[in-house]
N, C-alpha and C positions, 0 to 999 in steps of 0.2 A: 169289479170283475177283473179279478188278473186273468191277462195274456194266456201266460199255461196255462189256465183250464180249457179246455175244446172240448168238444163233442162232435162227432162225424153225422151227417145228416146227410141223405139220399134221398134225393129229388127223382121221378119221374114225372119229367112235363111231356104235354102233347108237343109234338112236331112245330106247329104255329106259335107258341107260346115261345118256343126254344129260338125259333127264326127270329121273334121279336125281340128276347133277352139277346140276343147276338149284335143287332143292328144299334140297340143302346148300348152295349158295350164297345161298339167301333165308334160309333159318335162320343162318347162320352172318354174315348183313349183308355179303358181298363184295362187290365192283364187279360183277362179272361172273362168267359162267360159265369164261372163261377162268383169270381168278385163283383160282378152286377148284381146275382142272386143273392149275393151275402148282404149288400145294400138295400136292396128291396125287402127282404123278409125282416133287415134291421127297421126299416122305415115304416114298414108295416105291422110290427112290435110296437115302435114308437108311438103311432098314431091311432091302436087300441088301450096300449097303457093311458094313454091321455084320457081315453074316455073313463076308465078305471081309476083314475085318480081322482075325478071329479066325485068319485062316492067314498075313495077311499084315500088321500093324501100321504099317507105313512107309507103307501108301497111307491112314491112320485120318484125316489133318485134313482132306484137300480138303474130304469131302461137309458135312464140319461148318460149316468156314466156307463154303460159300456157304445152307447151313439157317441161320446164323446171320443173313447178309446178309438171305435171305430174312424172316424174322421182323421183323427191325429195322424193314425198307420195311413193313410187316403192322402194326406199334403206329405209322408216323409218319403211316397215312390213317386 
């Protein structure tokens, strides 16, 4: 997955959800509440492709490299 490519995605959370994503992003030192959300919905990609691999192995590296990508940009701020 290179970098360039993005896609814009719009979240509406409930109010609680959002109070919660905030309080991990203060503990956790993020930029913002968006880069928590960007972590979560990566980690939670992750952790269905896993399940999906197990029936299907040939689709196992995309999610990983872009968790990787994502990490990398995570230890260079």
């Amino acid at each position: 997955m290179e970098s360039a490519q993005q896609v814009k995605l719009e979240l509406f959370l409930p109010a609680a959800v959002y109070v919660e994503l905030c309080k991990i992003t203060a503990h956790l030192q993020l930029a913002d509440a968006t880069e928590a959300a960007l972590i979560a919905v990566t980690q939670w990609i992750g952790a269905r492709k896993a399940d999906l691999d197990d029936r299907d192995p040939a689709e196992r590296y995309f999610v990983n490299e872009a968790l990787e990508e994502l990490f990398a940009r995570q230890k260079k701020s």
